[in-house]
TORLUM-884403 format. One record per residue (C-alpha): x, y negated, z; chain; residue in three letters. Coordinates in Angstrom, 1 decimal. Each point is the difference from the previous one (the first is absolute). Last residue first. Layout:
<sites>
SITE       X       Y       Z  mol  type
SITE       X       Y       Z    A   Ala
...
</sites>
This chain:
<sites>
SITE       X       Y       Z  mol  type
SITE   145.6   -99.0   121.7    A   Unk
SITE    -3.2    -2.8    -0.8    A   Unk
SITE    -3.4     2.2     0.7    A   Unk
SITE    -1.8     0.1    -3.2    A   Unk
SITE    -3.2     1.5     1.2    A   Unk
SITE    -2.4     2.3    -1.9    A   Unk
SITE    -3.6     0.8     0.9    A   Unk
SITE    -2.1     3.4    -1.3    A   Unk
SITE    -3.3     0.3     1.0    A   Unk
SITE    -3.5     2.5     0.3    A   Unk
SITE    -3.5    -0.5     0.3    A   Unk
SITE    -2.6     1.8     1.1    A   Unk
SITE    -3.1     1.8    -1.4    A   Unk
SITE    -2.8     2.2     2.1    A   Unk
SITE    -2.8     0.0    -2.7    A   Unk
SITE     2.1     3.4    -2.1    A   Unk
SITE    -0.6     2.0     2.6    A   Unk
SITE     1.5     3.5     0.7    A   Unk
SITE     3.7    -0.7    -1.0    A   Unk
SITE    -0.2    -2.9     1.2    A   Unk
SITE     1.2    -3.5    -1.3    A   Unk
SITE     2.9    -2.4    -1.0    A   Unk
SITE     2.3     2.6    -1.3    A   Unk
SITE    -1.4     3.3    -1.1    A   Unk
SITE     1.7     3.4    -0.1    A   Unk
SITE    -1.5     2.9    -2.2    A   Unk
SITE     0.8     4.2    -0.1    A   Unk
SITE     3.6     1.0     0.3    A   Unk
SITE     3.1    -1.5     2.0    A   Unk
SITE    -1.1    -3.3    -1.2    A   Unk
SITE     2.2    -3.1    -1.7    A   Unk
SITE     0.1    -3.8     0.8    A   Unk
SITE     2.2    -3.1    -1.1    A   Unk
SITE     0.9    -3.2     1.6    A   Unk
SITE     1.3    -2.7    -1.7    A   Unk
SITE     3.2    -2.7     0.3    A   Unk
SITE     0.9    -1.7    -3.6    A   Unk
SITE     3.3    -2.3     0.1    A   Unk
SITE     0.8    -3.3    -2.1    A   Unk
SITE     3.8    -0.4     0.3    A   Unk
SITE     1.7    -1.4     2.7    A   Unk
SITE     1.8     3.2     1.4    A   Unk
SITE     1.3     1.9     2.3    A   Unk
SITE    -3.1     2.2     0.6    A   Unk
SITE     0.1     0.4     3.7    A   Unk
SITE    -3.2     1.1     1.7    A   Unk
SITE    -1.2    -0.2     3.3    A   Unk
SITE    -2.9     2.2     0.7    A   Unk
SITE    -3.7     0.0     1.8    A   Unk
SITE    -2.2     2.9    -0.6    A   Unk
SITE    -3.8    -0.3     0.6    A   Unk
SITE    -2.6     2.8     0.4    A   Unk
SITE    -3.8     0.3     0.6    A   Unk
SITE    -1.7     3.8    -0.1    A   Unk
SITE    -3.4     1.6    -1.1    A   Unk
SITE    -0.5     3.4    -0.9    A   Unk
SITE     1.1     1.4     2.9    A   Unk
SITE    -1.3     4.1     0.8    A   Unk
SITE     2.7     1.1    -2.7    A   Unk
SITE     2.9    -1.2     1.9    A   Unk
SITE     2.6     0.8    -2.3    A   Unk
SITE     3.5     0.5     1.2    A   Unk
SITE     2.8    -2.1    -1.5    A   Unk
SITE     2.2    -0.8    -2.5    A   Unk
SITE     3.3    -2.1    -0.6    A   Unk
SITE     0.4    -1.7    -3.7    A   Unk
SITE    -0.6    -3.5     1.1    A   Unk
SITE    -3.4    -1.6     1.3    A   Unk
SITE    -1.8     1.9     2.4    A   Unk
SITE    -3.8     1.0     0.0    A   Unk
SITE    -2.5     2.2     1.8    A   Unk
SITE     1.7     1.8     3.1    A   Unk
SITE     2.5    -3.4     0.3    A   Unk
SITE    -2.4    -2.5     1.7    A   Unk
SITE     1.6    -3.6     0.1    A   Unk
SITE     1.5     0.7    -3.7    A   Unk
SITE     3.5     0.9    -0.5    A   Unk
SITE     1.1     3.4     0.6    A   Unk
SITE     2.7     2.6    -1.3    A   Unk
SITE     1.8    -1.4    -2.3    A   Unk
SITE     0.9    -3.4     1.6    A   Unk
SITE     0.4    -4.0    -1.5    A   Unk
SITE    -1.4     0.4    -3.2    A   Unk
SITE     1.2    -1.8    -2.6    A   Unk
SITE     0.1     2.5    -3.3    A   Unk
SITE     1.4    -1.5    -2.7    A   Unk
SITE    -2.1    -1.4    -3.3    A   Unk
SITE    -0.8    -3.2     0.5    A   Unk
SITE     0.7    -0.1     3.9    A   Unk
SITE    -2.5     3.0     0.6    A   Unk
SITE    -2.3     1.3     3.3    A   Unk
SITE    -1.6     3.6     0.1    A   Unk
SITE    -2.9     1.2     1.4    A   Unk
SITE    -1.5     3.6     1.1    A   Unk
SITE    -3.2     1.3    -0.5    A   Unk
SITE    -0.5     3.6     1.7    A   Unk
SITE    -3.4     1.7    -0.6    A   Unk
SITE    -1.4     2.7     2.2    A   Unk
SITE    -3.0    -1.4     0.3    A   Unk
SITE    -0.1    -3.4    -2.7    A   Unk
SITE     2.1    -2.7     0.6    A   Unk
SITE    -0.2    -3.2     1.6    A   Unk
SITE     2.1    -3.2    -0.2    A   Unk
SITE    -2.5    -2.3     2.3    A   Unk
SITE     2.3    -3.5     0.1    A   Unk
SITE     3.3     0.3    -1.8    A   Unk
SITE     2.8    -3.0     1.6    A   Unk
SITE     3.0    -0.5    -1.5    A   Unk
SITE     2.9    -2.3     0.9    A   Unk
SITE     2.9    -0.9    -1.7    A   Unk
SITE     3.2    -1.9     1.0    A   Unk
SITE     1.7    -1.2    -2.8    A   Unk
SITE     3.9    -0.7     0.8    A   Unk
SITE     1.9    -3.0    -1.1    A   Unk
SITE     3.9     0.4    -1.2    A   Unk
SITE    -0.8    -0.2    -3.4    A   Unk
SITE    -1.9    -3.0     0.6    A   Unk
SITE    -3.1    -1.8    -0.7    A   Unk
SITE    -1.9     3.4    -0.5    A   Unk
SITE    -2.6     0.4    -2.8    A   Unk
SITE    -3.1     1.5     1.2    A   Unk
SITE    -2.6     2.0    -1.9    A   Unk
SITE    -2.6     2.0     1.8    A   Unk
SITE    -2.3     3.5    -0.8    A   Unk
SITE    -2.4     1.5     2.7    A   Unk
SITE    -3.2    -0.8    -2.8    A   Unk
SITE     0.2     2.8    -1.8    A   Unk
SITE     1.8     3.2     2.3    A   Unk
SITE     2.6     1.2    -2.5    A   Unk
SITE    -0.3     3.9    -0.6    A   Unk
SITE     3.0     2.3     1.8    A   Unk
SITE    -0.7     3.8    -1.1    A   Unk
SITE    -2.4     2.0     1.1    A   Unk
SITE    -2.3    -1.7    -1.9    A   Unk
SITE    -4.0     0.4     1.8    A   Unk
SITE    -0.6    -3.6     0.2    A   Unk
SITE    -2.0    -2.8     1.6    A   Unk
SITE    -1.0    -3.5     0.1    A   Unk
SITE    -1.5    -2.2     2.2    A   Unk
SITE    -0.4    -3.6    -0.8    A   Unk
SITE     1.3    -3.5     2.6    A   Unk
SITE     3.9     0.3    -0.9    A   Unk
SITE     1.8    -3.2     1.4    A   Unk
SITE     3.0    -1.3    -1.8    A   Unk
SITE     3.1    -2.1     2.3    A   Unk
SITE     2.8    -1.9    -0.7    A   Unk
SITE     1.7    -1.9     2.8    A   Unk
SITE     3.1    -2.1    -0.3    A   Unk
SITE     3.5    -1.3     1.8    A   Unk
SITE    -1.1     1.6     3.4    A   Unk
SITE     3.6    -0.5     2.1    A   Unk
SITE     2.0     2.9     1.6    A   Unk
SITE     3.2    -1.2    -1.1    A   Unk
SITE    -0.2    -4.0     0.7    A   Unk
SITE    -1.0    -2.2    -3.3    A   Unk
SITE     1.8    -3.0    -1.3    A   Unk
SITE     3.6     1.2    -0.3    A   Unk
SITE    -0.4     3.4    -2.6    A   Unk
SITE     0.5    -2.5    -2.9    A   Unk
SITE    -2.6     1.9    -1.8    A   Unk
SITE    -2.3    -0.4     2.2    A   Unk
SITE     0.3    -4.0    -0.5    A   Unk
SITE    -0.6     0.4    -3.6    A   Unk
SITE    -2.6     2.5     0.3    A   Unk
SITE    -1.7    -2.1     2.3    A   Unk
SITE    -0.1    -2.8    -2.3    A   Unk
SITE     1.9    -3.3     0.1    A   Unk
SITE    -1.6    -2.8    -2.0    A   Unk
SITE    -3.2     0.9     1.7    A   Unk
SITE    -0.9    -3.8     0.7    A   Unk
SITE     3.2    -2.1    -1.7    A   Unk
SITE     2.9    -0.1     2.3    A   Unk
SITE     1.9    -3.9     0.8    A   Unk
SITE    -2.4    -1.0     2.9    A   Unk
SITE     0.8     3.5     1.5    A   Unk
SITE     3.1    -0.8     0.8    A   Unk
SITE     3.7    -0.8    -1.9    A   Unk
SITE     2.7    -2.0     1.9    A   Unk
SITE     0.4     2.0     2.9    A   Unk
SITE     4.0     0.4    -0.6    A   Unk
SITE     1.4    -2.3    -2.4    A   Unk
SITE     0.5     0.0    -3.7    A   Unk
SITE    -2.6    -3.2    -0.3    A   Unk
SITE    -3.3     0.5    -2.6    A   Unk
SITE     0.0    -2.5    -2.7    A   Unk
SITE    -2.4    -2.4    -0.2    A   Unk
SITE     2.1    -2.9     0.2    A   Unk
SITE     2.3     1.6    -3.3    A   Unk
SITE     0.3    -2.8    -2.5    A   Unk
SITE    -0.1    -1.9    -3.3    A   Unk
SITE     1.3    -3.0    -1.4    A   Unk
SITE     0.3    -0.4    -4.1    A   Unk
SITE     2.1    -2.5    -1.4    A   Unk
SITE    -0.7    -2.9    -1.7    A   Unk
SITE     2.3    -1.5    -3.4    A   Unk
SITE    -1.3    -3.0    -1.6    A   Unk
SITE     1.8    -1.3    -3.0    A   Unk
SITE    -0.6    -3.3    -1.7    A   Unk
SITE     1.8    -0.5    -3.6    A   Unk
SITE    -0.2    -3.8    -0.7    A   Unk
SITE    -1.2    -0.5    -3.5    A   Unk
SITE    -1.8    -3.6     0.9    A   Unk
SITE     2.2    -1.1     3.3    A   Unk
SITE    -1.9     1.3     3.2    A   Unk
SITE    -1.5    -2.9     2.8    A   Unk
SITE     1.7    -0.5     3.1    A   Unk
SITE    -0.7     1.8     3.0    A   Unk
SITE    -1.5     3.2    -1.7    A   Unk
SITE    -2.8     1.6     1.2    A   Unk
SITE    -0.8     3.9     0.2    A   Unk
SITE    -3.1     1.8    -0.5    A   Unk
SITE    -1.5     3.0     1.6    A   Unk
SITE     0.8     0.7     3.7    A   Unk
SITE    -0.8    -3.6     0.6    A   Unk
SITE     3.4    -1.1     2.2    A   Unk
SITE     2.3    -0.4    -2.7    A   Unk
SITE     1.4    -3.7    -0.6    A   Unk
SITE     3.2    -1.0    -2.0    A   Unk
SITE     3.0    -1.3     0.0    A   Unk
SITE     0.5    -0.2     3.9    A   Unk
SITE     0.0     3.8     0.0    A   Unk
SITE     2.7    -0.2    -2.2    A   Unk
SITE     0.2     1.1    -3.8    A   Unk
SITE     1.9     2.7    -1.4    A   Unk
SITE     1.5    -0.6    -3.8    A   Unk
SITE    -0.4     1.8    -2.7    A   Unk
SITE    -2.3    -2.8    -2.2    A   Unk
SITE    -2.0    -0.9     3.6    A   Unk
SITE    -0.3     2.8     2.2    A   Unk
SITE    -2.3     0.5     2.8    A   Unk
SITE     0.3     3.0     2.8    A   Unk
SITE    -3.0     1.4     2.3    A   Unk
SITE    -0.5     1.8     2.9    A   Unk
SITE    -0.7    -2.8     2.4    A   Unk
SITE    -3.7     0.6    -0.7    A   Unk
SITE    -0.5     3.1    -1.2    A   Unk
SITE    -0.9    -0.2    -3.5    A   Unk
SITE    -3.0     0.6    -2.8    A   Unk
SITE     0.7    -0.7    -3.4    A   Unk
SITE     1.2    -3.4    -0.9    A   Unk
SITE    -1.8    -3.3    -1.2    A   Unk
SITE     2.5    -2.8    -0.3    A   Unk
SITE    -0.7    -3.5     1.0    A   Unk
SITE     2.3    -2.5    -0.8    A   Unk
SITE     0.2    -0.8    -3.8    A   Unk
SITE     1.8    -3.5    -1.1    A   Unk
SITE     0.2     1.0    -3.4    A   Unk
SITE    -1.4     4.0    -0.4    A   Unk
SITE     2.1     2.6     1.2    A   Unk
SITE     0.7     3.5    -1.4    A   Unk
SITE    -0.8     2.4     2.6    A   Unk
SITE     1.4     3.4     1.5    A   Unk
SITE    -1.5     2.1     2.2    A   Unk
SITE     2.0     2.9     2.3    A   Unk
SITE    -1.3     2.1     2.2    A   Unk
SITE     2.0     2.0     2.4    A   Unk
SITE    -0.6     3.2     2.6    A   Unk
SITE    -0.7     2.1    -2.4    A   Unk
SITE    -1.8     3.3     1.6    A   Unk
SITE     2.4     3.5    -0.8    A   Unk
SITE    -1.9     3.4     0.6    A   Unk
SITE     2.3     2.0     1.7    A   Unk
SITE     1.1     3.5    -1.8    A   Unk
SITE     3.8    -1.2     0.9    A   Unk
SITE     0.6    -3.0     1.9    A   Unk
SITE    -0.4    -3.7    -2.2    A   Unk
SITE     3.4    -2.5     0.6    A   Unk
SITE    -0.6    -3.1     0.8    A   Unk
SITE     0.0    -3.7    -1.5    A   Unk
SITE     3.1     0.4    -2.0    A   Unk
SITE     1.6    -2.8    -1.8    A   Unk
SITE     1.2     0.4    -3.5    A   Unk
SITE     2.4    -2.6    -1.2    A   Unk
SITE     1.0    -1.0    -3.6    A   Unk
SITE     2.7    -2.5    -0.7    A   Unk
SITE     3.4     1.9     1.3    A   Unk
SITE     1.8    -1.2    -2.9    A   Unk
SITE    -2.1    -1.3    -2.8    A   Unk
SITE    -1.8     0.5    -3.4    A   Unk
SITE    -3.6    -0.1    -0.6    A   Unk
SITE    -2.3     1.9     1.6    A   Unk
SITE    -1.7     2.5    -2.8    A   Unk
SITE    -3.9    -0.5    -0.2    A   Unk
SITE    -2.1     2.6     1.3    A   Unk
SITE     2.2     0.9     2.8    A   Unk
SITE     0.3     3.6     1.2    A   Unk
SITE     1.2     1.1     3.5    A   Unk
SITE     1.2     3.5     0.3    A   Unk
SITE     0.0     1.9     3.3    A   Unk
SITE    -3.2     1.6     0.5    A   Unk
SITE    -2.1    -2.0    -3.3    A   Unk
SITE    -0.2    -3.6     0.8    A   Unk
SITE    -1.5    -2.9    -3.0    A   Unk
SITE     1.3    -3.2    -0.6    A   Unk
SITE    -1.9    -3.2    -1.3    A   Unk
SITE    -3.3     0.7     1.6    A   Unk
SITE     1.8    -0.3     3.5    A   Unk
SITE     0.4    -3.5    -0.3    A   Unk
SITE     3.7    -1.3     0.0    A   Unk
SITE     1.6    -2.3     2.7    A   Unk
SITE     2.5    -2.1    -1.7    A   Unk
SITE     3.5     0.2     1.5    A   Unk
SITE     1.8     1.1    -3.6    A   Unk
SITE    -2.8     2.7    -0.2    A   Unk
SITE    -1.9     1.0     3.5    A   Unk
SITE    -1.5     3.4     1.0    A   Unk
SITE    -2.2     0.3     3.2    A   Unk
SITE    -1.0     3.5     0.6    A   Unk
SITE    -2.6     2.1     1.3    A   Unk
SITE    -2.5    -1.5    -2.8    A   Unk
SITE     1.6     2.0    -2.5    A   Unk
SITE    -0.4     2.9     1.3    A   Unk
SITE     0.7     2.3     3.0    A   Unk
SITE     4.0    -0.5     0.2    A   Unk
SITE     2.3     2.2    -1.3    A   Unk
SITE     3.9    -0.7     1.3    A   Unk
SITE     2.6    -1.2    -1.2    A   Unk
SITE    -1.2    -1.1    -3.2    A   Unk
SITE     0.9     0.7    -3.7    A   Unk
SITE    -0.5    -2.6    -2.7    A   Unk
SITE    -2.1    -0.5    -3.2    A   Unk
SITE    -0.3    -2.6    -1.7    A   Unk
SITE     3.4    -0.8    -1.6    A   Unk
SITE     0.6    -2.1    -3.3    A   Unk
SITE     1.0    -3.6     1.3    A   Unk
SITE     3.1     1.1     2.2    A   Unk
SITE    -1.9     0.3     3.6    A   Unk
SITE     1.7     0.5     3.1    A   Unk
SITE    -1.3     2.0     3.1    A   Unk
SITE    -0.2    -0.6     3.3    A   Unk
SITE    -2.2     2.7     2.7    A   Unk
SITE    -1.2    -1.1     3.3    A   Unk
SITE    -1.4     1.8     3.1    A   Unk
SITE    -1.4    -2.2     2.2    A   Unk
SITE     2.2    -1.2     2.5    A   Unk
SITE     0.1     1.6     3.8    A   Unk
SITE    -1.2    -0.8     3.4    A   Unk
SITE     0.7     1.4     3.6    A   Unk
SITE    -2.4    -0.9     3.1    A   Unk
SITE     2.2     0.6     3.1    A   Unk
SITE    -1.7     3.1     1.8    A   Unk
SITE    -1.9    -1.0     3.2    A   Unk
SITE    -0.8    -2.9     1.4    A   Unk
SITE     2.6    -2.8    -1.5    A   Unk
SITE     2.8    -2.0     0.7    A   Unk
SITE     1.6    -2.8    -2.1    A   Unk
</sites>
């Protein structure tokens, strides 16, 4: 006979034969089956229920001893259970004592065409009796008072939902809305091309303030939290401070920290107008006529890291008072001042 593809193979359950002397219950198996309901045990060709033997890994326990004979006890294996898998039976059995001239047998629930019927041991025909209800079976002809009626269905599942090993086979219609998160797919370094604007932090300082430390004070208010995707990302930060003014002959200068490193891109400069402020540890020459300047400094930073990360600006004086946000000469004439971070994907 020819066939499309592979030749179908089959194989035998799995049996084991033992004989009983009288006094035994308990005998070893040749393999460990799930329980009791995973396999079919018979004594001296008579089917037994699995209430009258129990299964523990490879020993098989009768509660009555089978009596004597060669080769009279056979244990039929259903399947083998795989490690750590939960095991499903995949066979019921009921058993009834018949009434005279009984027919109609109520069963548990059963695939049609899954079922067996046995009649004192022995396996009956499908021409012996009728199962087409899913929950009762009927006898041909009607049951001998006493006559031990055994039904024995078997459990049908399958895998049509299943999704094929092939190429293309899972799309969108299988992924759950924001199943897959940007840090998920950033992390895989395949879903976003270098250069890419992963996320934008930003914190907006709207007071003035002012100092006369001539040592680096945190600015209030120019302070952000971003947490990077990936290690391999780099944070792009942009400052922006609107109307830093100092008194005459006052020098404020302004300084820009990863947690607590130093960021700065330059050392000598920084800000759009470089005789009033500068961010980094470079100097400059006051201008003591200005009281009033606007500066921005834009720089590309690479932490390495996807940890939680704190960018601020800080501000110091030269001598006498600095002011952020304001003049030095009038306290009406506010502004407001920024700090913006970009995760740009590396």
């Amino acid at each position: 006979m020819s066939y499309i593809g592979a030749q179908p193979t089959t194989a035998a359950f799995v049996t084991d034969q033992f004989s009983g002397d009288g006094s035994t219950t308990v005998f070893t198996m040749s393999v460990a089956p799930a329980n009791s309901a995973s396999v079919i045990v018979a004594v001296s060709g008579v089917l037994q229920d699995p209430s009258t033997y129990a299964v523990s890994g490879t020993s098989l326990t009768f509660s009555g001893a089978p009596p004597t004979g060669t080769g009279n006890i056979s244990a039929r294996y259903l399947g083998l259970p795989a490690s750590g898998v939960a095991t499903t039976a995949y066979r019921t059995l009921t058993e009834f004592t018949a009434t005279s001239g009984q027919t109609t047998f109520s069963v548990p629930s059963y695939t049609v065409g899954f079922i067996n019927v046995y009649r004192n041991g022995v396996m009956l025909g499908t021409a012996d009796f009728t199962a087409t209800s899913g929950t009762t079976v009927v006898l041909a002809a009607g049951a001998t008072a006493g006559d031990l009626v055994a039904t024995e269905s078997f459990f049908v599942s399958g895998v049509s939902n299943a999704i094929p090993a092939v190429a293309g086979a899972v799309n969108t219609s299988y992924l759950l809305d924001a199943a897959v998160t940007a840090a998920k797919m950033a992390a895989s370094g395949a879903w976003a091309p270098a250069g890419t604007v992963l996320q934008v932090v930003s914190a907006i300082k709207t007071d003035g303030q002012s100092t006369t430390s001539t040592s680096y004070v945190d600015v209030t208010g120019l302070s952000v939290a971003i947490t990077p995707t990936s290690a391999s990302s780099k944070i792009l930060v942009q400052v922006c401070i609107n109307d830093a003014s100092q008194s005459a002959g006052a020098l404020v200068a302004f300084n820009l920290l990863r947690d607590s490193t130093t960021v700065t891109s330059n050392t000598g400069g920084g800000l759009t107008d470089t005789y009033d402020a500068w961010f980094g540890a470079g100097g400059s020459t006051a201008e003591t006529s200005r009281q009033k300047t606007s500066g921005s400094l834009s720089v590309l930073d690479t932490p390495s890291s996807t940890s939680s990360l704190t960018y601020k600006v800080q501000m110091r004086v030269n001598s006498d008072t600095g002011w952020i946000n304001r003049w030095a000469n009038n306290a009406d004439l506010a502004a407001v001042s920024s700090i913006t971070l970009m995760e740009i994907a590396g």
